[in-house]
FISERO-117526 format. One record per residue: residue number from 1; residue in three letters; x, y, z of N, C-alpha, C, CB in turn. Coordinates in Angstrom, 1 decimal. Glycine has a CB too. Layout:
<pts>
PT  num  residuo      nu      nv      nw     cau     cav     caw      cu      cv      cw     cbu     cbv     cbw
PT  NUM      ala       X       Y       Z       X       Y       Z       X       Y       Z       X       Y       Z
...
</pts>
This chain:
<pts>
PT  num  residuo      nu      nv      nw     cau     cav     caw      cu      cv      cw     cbu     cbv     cbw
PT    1      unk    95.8    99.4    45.2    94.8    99.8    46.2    93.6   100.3    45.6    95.5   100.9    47.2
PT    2      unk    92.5   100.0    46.2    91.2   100.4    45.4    90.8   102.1    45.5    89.9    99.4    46.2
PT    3      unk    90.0   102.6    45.0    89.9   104.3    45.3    88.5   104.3    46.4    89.6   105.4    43.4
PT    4      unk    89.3   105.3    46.8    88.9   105.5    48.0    87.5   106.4    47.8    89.9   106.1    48.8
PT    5      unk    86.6   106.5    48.9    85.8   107.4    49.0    85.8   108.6    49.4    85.1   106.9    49.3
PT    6      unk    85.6   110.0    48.9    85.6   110.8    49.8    85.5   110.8    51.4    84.9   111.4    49.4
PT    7      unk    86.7   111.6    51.9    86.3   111.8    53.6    87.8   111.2    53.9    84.6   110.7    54.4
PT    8      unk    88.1   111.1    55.4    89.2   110.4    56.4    88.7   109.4    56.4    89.6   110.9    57.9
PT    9      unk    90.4   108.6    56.3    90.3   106.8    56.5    91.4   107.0    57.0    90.2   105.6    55.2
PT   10      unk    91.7   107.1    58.9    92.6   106.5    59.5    93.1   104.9    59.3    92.2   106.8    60.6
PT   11      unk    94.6   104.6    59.6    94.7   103.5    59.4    95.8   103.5    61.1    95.2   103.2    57.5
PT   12      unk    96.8   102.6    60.7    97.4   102.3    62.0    98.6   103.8    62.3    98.3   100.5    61.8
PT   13      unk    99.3   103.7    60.8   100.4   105.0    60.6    99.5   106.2    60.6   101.3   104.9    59.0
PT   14      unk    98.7   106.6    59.9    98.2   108.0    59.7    96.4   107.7    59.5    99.2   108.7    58.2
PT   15      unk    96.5   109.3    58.4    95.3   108.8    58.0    95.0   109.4    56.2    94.2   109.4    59.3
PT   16      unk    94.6   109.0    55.5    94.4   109.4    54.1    93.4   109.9    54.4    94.4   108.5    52.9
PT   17      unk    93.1   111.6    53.3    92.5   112.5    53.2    92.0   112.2    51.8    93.3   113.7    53.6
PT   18      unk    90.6   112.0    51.1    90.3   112.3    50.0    89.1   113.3    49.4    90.3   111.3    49.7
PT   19      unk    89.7   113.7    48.9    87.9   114.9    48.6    88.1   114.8    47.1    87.9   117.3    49.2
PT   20      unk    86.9   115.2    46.9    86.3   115.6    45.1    86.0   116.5    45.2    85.2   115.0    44.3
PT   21      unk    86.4   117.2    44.0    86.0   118.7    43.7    85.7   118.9    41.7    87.6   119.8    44.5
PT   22      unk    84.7   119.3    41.3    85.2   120.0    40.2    85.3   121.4    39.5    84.9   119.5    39.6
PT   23      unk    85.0   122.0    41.2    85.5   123.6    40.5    87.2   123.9    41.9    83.4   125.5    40.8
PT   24      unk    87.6   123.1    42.4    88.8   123.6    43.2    90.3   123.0    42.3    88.6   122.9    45.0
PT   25      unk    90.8   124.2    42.4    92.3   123.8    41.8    93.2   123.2    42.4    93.1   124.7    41.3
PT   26      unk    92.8   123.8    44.0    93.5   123.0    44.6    92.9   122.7    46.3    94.9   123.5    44.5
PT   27      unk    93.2   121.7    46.7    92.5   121.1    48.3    93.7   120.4    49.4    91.3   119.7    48.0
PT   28      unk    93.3   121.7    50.1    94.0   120.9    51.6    93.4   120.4    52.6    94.7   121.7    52.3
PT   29      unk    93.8   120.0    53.9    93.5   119.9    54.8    94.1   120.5    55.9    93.3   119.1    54.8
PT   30      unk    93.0   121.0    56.8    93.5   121.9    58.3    93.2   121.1    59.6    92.5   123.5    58.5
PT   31      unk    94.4   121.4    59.9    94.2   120.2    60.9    94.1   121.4    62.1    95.7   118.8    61.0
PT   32      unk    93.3   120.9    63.4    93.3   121.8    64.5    93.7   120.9    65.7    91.8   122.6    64.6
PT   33      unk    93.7   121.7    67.3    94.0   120.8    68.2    92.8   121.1    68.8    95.3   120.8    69.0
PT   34      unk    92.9   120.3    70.2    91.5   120.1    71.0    91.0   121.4    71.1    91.5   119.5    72.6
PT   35      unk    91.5   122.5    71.2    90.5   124.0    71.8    90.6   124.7    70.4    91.5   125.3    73.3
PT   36      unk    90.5   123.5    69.2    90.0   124.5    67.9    91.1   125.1    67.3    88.9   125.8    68.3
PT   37      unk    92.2   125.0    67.4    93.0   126.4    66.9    94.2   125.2    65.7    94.1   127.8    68.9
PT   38      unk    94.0   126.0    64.5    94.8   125.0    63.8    95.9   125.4    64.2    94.8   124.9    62.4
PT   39      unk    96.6   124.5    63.6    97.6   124.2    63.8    98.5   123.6    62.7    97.5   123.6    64.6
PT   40      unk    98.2   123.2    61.9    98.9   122.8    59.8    97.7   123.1    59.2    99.5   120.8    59.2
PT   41      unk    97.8   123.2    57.8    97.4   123.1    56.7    98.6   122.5    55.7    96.8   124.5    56.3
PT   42      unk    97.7   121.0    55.0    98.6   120.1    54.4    97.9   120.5    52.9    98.6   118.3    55.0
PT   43      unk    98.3   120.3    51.5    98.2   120.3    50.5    98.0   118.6    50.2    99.2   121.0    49.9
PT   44      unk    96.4   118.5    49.7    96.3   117.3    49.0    96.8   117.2    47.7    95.2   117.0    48.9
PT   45      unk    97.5   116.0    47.3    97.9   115.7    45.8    96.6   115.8    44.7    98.6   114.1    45.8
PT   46      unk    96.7   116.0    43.5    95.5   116.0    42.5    95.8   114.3    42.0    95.6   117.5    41.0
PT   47      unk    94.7   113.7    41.9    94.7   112.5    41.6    94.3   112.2    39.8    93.8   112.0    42.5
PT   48      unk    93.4   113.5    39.4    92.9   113.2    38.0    91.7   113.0    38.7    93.5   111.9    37.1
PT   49      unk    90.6   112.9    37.5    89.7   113.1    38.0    88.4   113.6    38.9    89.9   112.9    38.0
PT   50      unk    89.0   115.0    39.3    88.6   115.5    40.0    89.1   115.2    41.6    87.6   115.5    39.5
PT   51      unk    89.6   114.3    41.5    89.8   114.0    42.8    91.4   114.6    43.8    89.7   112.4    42.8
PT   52      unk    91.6   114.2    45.0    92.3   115.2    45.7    92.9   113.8    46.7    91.3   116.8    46.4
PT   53      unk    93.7   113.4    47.3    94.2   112.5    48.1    95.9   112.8    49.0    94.2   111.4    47.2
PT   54      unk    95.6   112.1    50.0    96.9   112.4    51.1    97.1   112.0    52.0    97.1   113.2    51.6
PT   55      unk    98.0   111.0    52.2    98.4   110.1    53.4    99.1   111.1    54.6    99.6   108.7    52.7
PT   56      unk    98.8   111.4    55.7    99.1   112.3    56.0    99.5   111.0    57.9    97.8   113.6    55.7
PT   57      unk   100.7   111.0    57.9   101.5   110.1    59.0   100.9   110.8    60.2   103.5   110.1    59.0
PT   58      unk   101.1   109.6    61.2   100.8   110.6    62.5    99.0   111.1    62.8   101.8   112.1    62.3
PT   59      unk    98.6   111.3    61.9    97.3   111.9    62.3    95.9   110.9    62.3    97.0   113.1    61.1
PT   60      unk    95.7   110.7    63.9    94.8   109.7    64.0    93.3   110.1    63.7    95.0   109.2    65.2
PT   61      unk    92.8   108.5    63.8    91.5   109.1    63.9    90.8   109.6    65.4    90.6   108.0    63.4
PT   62      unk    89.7   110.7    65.0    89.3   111.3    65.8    89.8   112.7    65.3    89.6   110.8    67.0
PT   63      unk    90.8   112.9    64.6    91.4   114.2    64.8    90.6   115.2    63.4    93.5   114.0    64.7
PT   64      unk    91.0   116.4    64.2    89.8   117.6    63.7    90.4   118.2    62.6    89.4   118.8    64.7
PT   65      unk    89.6   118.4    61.9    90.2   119.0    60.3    88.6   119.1    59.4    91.5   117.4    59.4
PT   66      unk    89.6   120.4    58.7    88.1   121.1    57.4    89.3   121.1    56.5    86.9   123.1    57.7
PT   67      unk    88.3   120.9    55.5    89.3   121.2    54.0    88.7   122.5    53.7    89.0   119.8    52.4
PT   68      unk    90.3   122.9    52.7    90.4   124.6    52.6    90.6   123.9    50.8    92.1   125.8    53.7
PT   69      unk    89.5   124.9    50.2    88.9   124.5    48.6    89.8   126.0    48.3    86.7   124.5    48.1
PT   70      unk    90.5   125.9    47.6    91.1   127.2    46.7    91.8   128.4    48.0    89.5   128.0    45.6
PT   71      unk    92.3   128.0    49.2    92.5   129.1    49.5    91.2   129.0    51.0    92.3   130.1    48.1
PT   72      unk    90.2   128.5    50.7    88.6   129.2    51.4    88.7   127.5    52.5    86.5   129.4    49.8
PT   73      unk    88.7   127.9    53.6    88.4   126.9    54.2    86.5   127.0    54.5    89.4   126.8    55.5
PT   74      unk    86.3   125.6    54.6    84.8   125.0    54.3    84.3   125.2    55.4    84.5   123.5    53.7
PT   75      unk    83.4   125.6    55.3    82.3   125.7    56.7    82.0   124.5    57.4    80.9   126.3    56.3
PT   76      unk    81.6   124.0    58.5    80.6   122.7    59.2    79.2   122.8    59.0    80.6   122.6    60.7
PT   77      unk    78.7   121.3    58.1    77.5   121.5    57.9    76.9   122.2    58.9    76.9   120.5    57.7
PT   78      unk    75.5   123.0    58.4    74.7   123.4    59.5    73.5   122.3    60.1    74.1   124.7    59.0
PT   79      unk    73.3   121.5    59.3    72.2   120.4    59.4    72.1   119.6    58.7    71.2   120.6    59.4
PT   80      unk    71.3   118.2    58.5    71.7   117.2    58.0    70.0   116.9    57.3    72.5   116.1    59.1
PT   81      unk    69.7   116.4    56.7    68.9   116.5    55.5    67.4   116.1    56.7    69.4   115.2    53.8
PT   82      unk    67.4   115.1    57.5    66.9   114.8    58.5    66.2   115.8    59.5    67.7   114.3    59.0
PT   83      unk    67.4   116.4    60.0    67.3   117.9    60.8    66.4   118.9    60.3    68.7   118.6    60.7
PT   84      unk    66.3   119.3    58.8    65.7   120.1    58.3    64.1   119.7    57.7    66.6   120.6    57.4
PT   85      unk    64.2   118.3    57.5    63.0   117.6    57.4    61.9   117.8    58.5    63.3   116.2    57.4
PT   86      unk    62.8   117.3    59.7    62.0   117.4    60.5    61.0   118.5    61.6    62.6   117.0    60.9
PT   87      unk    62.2   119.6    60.8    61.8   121.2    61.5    62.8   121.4    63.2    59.5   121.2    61.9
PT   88      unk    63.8   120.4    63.1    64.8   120.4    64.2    65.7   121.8    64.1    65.8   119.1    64.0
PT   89      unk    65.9   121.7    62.5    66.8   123.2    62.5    66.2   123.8    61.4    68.7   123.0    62.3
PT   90      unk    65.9   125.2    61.4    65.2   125.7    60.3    66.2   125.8    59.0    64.7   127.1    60.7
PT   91      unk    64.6   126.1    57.9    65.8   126.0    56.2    66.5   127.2    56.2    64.9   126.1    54.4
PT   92      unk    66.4   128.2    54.9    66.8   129.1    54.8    66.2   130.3    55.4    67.0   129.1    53.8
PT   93      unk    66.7   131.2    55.6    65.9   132.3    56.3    65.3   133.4    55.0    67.0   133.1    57.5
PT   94      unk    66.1   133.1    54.1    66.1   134.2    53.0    66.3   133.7    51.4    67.4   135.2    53.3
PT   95      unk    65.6   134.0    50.3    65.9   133.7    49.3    67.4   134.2    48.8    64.9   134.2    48.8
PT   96      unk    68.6   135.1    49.4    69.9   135.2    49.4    70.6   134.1    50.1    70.4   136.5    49.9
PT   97      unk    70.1   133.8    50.9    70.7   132.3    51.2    70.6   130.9    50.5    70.3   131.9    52.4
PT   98      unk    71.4   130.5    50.1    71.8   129.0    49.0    71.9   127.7    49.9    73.6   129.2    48.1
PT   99      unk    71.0   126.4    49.8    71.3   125.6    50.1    72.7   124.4    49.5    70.2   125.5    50.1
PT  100      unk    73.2   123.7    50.6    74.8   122.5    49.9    74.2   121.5    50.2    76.7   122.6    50.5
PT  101      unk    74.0   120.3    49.3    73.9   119.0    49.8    75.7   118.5    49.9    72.9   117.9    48.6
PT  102      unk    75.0   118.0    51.2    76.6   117.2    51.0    76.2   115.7    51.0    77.9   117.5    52.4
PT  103      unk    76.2   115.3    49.8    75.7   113.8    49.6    76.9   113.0    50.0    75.1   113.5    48.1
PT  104      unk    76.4   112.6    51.6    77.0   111.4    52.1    76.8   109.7    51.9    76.9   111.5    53.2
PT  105      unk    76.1   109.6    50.9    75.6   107.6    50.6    75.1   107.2    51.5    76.8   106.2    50.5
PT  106      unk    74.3   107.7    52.1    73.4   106.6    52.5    72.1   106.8    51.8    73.3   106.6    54.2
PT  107      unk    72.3   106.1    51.1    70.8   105.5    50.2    69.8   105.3    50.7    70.6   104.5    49.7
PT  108      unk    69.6   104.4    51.7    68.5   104.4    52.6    67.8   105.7    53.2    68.8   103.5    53.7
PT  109      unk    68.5   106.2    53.6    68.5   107.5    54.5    67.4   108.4    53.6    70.4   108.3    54.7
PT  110      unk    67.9   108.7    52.3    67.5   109.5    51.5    66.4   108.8    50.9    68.5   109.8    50.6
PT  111      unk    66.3   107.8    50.7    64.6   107.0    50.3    63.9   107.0    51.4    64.6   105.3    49.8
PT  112      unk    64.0   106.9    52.8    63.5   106.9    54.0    62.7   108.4    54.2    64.7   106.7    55.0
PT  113      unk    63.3   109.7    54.2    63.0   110.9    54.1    62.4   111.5    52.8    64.0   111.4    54.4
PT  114      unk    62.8   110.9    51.8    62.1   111.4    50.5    60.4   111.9    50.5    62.2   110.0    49.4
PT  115      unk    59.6   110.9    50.9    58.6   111.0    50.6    57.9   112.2    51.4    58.1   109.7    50.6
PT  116      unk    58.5   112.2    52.3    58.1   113.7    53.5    58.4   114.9    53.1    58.9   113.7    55.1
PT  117      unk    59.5   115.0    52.3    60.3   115.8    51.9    59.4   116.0    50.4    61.8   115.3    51.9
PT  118      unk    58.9   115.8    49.8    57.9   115.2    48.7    56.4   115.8    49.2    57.9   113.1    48.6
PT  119      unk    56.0   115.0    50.2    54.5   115.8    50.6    54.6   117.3    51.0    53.6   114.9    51.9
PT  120      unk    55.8   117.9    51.9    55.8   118.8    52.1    56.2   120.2    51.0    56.3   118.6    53.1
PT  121      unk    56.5   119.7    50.4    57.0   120.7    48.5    55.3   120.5    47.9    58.7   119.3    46.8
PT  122      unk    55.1   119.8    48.1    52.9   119.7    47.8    52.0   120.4    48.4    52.1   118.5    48.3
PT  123      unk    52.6   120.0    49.7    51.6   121.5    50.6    51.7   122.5    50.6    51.6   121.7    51.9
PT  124      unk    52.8   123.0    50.0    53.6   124.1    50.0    53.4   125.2    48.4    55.3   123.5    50.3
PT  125      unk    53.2   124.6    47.6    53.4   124.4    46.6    54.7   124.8    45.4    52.5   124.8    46.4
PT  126      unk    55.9   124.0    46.3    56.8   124.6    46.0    57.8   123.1    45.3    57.3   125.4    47.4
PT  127      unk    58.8   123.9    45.1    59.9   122.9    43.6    59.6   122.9    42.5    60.1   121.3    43.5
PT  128      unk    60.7   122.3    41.8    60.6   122.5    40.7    60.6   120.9    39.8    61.7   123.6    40.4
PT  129      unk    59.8   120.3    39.0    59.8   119.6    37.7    60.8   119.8    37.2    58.8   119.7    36.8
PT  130      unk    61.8   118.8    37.2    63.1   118.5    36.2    62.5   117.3    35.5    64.7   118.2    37.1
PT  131      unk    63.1   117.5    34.4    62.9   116.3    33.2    63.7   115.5    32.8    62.5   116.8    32.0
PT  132      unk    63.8   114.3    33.6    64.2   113.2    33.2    64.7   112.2    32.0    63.6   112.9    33.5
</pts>
């Protein structure tokens, strides 16, 4: 079988769980029911690689679940790279607050927004020159 990409891939039986991590020792998944309230936490297998996987029977798609990194279950993005481009949902409020990409592949997406994201770090006069 080929390797999978991070995220749920329901199939007909269940559904496989895969995440990457390279600071968690270990990764589960929490599964909840319709009014939010879990209901399991499953232990993903370590694959090598950093990676984390788990065929988990019975659990379709649609069904709700956050992965728990060491113990810490993961928050829901707050916004999507788009959202914050746009001024839909504000950035940070505070230099103590830390931004997470959660780089989902869509390539386009990210060349599409780039350049806005680009003029406004100009007007601003803000980021930083990394060297290539």
């Amino acid at each position: 079988m080929p390797t999978r990409l991070p995220g749920a891939h329901p199939d007909a039986a269940g559904t496989t769980f895969v995440a990457w991590s390279t600071v968690a020792r270990s990764v589960a998944v929490r599964l909840f029911d319709e009014a939010g309230r879990a209901i399991r936490t499953e232990p993903l297998d370590p694959r090598g690689d950093h990676r984390f996987e788990r065929h988990l029977e019975g659990v379709k798609a649609g069904a709700l679940y956050k992965l728990v990194l060491d113990g810490d279950e993961t928050p829901d993005p707050y916004a999507d790279l788009g959202e914050l481009a746009t001024g839909q949902k504000p950035g940070r409020g505070s230099e103590a607050e830390r931004t997470l990409a959660i780089n989902l592949g869509l390539a386009m997406d990210d060349m599409a927004i780039a350049p806005e994201i680009y003029r406004r770090a100009r007007e601003k006069g803000i980021g930083t020159w990394l060297p290539l």
